[in-house]
Legacy VTK file of the C-alpha trace (Angstrom):
# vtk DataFile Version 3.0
C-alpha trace
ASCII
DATASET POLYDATA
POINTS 435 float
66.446 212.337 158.077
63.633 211.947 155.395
63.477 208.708 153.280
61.767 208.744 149.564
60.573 205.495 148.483
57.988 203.837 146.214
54.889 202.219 147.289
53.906 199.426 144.065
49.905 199.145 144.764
48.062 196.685 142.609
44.619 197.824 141.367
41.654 195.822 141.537
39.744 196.770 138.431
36.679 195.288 136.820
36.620 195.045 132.919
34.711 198.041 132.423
37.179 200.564 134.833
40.401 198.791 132.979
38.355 200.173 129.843
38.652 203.693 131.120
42.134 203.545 132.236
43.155 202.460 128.795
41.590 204.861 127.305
43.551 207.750 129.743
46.697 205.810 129.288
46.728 205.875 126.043
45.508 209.533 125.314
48.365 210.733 127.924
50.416 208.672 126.051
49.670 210.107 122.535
49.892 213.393 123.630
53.086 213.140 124.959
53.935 211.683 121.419
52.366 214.862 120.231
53.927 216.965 122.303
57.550 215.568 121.801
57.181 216.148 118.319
56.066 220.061 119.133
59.202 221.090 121.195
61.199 218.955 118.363
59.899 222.062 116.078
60.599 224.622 118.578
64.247 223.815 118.133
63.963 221.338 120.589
63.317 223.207 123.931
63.497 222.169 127.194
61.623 225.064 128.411
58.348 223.355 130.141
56.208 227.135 130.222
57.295 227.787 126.250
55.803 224.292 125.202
52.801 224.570 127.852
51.761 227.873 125.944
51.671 226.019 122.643
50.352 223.003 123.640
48.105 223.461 126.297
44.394 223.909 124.264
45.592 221.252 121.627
45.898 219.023 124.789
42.779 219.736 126.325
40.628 219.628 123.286
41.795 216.887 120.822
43.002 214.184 123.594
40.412 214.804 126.765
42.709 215.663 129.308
41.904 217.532 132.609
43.837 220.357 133.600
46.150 219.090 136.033
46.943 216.302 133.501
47.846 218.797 130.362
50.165 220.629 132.805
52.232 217.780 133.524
52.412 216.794 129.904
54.649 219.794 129.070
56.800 219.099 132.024
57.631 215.641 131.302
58.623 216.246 128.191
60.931 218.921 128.898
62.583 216.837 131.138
63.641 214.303 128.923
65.008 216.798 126.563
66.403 218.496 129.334
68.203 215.020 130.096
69.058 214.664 126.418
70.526 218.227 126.334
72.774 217.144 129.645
73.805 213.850 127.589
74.517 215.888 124.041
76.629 218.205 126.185
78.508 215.707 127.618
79.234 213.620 125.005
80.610 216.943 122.990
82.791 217.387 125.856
84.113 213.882 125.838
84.821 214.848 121.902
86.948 217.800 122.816
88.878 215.403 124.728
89.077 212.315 122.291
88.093 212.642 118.971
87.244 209.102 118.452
84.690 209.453 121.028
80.798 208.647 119.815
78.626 211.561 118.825
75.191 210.656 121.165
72.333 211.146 118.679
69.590 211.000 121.234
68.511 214.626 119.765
68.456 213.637 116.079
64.848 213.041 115.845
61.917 213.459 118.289
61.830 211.172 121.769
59.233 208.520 121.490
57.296 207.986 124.434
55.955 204.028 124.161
55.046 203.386 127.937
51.760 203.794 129.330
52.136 205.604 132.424
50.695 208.491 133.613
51.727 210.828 136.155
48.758 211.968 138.628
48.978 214.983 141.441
48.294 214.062 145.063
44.731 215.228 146.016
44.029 216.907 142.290
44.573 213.166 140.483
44.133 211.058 142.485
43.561 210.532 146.501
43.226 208.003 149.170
40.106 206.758 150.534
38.864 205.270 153.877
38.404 201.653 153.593
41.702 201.303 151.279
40.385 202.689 148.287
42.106 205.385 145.896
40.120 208.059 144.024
41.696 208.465 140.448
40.853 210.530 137.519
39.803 209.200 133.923
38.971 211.231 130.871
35.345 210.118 131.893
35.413 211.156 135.550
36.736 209.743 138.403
36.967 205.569 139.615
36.962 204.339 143.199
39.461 201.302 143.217
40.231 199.310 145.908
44.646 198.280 145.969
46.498 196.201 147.960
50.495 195.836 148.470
53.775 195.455 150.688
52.155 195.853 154.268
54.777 198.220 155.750
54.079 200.983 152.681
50.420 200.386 153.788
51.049 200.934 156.756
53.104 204.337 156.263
50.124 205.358 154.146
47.804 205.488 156.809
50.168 206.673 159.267
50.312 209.724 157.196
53.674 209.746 155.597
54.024 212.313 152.765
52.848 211.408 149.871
54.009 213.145 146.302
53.098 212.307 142.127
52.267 209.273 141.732
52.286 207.094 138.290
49.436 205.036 136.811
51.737 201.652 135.291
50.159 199.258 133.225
51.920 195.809 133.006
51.462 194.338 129.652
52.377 190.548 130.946
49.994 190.478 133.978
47.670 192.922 131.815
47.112 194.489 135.501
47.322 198.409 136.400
49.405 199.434 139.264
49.864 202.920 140.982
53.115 203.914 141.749
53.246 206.452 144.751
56.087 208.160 146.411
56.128 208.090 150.209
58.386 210.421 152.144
59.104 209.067 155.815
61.338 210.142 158.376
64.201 208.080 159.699
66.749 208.892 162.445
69.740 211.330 161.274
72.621 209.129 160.592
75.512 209.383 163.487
78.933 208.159 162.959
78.839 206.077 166.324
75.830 204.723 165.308
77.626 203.446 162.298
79.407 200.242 163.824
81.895 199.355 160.594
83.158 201.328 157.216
82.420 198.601 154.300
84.040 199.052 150.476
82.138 197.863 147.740
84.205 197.297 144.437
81.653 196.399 141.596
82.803 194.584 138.146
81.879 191.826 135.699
83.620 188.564 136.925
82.353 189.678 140.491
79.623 191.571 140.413
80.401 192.806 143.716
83.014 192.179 145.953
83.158 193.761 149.964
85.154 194.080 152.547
85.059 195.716 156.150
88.421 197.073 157.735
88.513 193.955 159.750
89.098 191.805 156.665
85.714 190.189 156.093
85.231 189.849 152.697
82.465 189.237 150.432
82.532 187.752 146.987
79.407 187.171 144.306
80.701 185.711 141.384
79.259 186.384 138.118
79.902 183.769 135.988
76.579 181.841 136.466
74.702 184.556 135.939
76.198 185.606 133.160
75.745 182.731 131.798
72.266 182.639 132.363
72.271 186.344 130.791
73.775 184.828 128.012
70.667 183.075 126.859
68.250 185.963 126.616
70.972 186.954 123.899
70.778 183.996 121.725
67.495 183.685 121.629
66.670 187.339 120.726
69.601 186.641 117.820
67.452 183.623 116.910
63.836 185.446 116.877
65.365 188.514 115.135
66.362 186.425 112.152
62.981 184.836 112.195
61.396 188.294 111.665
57.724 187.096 111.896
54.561 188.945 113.740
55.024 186.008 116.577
58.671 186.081 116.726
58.274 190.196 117.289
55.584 189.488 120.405
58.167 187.059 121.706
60.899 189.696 121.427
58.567 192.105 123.294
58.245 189.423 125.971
61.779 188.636 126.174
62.790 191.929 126.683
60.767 192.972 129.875
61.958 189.298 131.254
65.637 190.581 130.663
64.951 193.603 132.186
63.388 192.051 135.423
66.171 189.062 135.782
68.821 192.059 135.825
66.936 194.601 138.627
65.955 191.162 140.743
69.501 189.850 140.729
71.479 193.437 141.366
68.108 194.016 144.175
69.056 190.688 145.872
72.597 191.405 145.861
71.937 194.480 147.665
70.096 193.052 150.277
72.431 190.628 151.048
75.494 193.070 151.154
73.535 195.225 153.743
72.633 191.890 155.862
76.042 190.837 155.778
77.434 194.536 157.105
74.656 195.596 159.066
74.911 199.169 160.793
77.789 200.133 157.945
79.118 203.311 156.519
79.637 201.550 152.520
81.864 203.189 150.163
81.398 202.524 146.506
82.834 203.835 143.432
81.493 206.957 141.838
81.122 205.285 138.161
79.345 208.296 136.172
80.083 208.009 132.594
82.445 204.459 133.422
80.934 202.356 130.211
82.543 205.369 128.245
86.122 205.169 129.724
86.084 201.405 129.706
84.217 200.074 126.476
86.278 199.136 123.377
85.181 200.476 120.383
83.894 197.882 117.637
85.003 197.625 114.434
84.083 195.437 111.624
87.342 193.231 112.356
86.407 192.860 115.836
86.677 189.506 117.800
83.611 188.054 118.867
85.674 188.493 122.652
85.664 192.051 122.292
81.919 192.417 121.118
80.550 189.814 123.693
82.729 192.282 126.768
80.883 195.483 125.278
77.318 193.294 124.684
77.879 192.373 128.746
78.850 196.181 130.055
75.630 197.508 127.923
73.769 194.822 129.145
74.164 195.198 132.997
73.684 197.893 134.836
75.978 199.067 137.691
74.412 201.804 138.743
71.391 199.984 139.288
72.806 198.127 141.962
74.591 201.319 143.387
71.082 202.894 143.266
69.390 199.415 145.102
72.186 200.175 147.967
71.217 203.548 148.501
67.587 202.927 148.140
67.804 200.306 151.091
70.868 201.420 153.283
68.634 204.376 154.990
65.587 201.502 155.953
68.326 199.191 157.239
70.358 201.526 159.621
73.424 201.885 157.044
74.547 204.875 154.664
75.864 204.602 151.269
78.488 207.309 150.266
80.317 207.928 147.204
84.169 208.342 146.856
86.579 208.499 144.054
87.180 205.444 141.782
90.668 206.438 140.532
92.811 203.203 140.771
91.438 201.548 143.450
92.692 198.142 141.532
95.930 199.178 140.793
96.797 200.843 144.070
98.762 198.638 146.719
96.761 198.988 149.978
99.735 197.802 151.887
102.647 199.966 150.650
100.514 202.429 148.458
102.628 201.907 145.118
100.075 202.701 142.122
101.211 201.335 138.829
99.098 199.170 135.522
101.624 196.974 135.898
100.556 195.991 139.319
97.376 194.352 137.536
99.829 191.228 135.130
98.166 191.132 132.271
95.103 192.801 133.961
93.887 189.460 135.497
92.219 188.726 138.873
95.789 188.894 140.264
96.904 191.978 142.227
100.882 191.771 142.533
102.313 194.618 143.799
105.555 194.982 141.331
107.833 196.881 144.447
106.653 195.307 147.886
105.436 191.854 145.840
102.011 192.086 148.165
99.295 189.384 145.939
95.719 188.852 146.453
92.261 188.837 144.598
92.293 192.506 142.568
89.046 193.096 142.994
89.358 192.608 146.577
92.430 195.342 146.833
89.810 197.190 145.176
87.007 196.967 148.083
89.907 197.508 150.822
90.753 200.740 148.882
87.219 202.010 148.588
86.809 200.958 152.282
90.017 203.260 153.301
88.605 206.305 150.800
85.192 205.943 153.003
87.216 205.876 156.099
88.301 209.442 155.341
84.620 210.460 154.595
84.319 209.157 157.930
86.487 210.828 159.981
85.690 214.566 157.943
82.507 213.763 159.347
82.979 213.308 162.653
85.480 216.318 163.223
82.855 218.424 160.704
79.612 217.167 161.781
78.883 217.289 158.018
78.284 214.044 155.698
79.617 214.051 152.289
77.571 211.777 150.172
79.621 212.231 146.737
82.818 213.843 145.688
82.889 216.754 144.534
84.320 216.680 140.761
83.425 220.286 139.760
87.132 221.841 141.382
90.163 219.913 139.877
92.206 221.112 142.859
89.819 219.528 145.452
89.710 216.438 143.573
93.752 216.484 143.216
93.676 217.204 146.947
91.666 214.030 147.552
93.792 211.780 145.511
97.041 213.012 147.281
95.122 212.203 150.518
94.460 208.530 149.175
98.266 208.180 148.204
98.958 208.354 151.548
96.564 205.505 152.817
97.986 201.732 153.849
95.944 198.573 155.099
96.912 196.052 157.853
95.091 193.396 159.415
97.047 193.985 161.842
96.118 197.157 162.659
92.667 198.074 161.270
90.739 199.588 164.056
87.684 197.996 165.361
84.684 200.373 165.082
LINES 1 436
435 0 1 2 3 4 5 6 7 8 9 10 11 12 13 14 15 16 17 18 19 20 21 22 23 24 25 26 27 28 29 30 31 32 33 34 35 36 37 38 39 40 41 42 43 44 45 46 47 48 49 50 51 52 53 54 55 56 57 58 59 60 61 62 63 64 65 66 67 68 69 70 71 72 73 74 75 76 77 78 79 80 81 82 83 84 85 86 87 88 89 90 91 92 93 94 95 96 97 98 99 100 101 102 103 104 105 106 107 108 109 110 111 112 113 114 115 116 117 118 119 120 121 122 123 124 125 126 127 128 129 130 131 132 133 134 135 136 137 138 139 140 141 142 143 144 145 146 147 148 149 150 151 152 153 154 155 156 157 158 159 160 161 162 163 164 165 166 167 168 169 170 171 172 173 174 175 176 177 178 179 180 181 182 183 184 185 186 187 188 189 190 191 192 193 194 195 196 197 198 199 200 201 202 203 204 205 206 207 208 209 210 211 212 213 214 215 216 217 218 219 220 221 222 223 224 225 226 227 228 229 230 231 232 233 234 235 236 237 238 239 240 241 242 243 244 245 246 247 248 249 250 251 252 253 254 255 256 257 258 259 260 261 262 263 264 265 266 267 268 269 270 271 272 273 274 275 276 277 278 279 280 281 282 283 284 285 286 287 288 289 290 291 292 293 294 295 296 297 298 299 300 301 302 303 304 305 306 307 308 309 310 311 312 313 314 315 316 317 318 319 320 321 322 323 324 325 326 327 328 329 330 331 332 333 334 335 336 337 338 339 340 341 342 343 344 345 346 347 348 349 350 351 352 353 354 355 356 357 358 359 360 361 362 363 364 365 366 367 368 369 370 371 372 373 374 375 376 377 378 379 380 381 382 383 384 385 386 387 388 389 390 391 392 393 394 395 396 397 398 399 400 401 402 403 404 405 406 407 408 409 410 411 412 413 414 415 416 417 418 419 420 421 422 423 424 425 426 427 428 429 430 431 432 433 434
């Protein structure tokens, strides 16, 4: 089994070679500017070769760039409006559906690139050196830095792991450069008897997460404190935005990457201690694509301050960042994440399998099962029922020999197939089996 993760390797840079990877930065940067606005003309293409052709001498003689650099120019553009193209298309099929849906207007004018990283090719950008030193390019030739980071990546580098494009970040607080590399290791194929318990993860607002094994062990992380702590970033961007002043705007820069880093650190913690807790765990969570657009409540001008601070918090945090944090670590850890329908998995009763809203009074934290009368913490009914969807994955893959990561959502009778197997799952302390 191959692993892909990133390697963050801090620079050490004297003033003059931080001089010369501004200068790259910010010519990569402006011609990706340029270059956005250039497919924008050509009715907005996608088409990395079509915008290449047009772009490619422009690139090379106005901003500096080497060759390998005013390739990838033309290829990271057309991915994002390849991404934007995926999100316009979806949103018009949302529309189709319900009219009241939002129009996405990512396409209306030309992306804006504001970051300052650039992407370098292993061994044409940039390489690594004996004595840990990296060899990177610079409009005016090439710097020997030395780097340091996390021991283990450093380790995997000179163990020869595979090593892929790598990105040249520039943090504006630490005003430090860092090089972002890809390293591709290999891992031992997953086994279902190496997998010692099947974990469900139900994610939400009031709990951020909450788990439970088949054996009843549950795991809560409330987040009300953190919320709350959230909750100040908010007031004081309200507070500097009515300011308005050149200060109050390099605050609001300030505050924004500190946002930004509170939310990954918190949902990056949490996922560490979810995979401590279950070691050696199959864990189920919800596939939540397109989620903030089922759930969030459109505003109007009458709206409650309730209803606007519930849709500030879903835009605010970011579920599939933690999602992503699980799968990222699982593999290291001896775990595997997979994906399995989220259709009422806090409305279904794990005991007696009744499914009904009104199972949810009032949709509170309460689960009461209106036929059987079965109560306990929804969001915990919804872990147990994510845990009993992965137990299916399970078993399919040990009488198949083949893991299924994610659902498959493209064939409506599969996915109807699915839910009629769910209907017919039940959950008893009594007799959950001991893996």
């Amino acid at each position: 089994m191959k692993a892909t993760l990133t390697a963050k390797l801090k620079l050490h840079h004297t003033r003059e070679q931080q001089a010369a990877l501004d200068a790259v930065t910010l010519a990569y940067r402006d011609a990706l500017n340029d270059t956005s606005h250039q497919a924008f003309e050509m009715n907005k293409t996608s088409n990395a070769a079509k915008i290449q052709k047009e772009v490619y001498t422009t690139l090379r003689e106005r901003f500096g760039l080497g060759a390998q650099m005013a390739c990838s120019v033309p290829r990271k553009v057309a991915a994002t409006y390849k991404t934007l193209w995926t999100r316009v298309k979806q949103a018009a099929a949302q529309r189709a559906v319900n009219p009241k849906a939002r129009r996405y207007k990512g396409l209306d004018t030309a992306p804006k690139f504001v970051s300052r990283t650039l992407s370098y090719q292993y061994g044409r950008d940039y390489s690594f050196k004996t004595g840990q030193q990296v060899s990177i390019a610079t409009l005016a030739g090439r710097l020997m830095l030395p780097y340091e980071g996390y021991r283990k990546h450093l380790d995997w580098i000179a163990d020869g792991a595979r090593i892929g494009a790598a990105q040249l970040w520039y943090d504006t607080r630490k005003k430090q450069y860092f090089l972002l590399v890809p390293l591709e290791i290999e891992l031992p194929d997953p086994e279902p008897v190496t997998h010692q318990q099947v974990v469900g993860v139900d994610v939400g607002m009031r709990y951020f997460a909450v788990a439970s094994n088949l054996s009843g062990k549950a795991f809560f992380k409330s987040g009300k404190e953190t919320l709350r702590h959230a909750e100040r970033f908010q007031k004081a961007r309200k507070s500097l935005q009515q300011k308005g002043t050149r200060s109050a705007v390099r605050r609001l820069v300030a505050l924004s990457g500190r946002e930004r880093r509170f939310i990954a650190d918190v949902n990056s913690s949490l996922a560490s201690v979810i995979l401590k807790t279950y070691p050696h765990a199959l864990i189920g969570v919800e596939e939540l694509t397109g989620v903030r657009d089922r759930t969030e409540r459109r505003s109007r001008p009458n709206s409650s301050e309730q209803t606007r601070k519930a849709n500030r918090r879903r835009a605010k945090w970011s579920y599939a960042e933690l999602l992503g944090f699980l799968s990222y670590k699982a593999p290291l850890l001896g775990s595997t994440v997979v994906k399995v329908d989220a259709h009422y998995t806090s409305q279904t009763c794990p005991k007696y399998g009744h499914c009904s809203r009104d199972n949810r009074p009032r949709k509170g934290l309460m689960f009461v099962c209106e036929r059987c009368g079965y109560q306990l913490h929804a969001d915990l009914v919804g872990a147990r029922n994510v845990g009993l969807r992965a137990l299916l994955v399970r078993q399919d893959w040990m009488s198949t020999g083949r893991l299924s990561c994610a659902p498959d959502v493209s064939d409506a009778e599969t996915k109807a197939a699915r839910l009629s197997r769910y209907a017919e799952l039940r959950w008893s302390p009594d007799t959950s089996p001991r893996l």
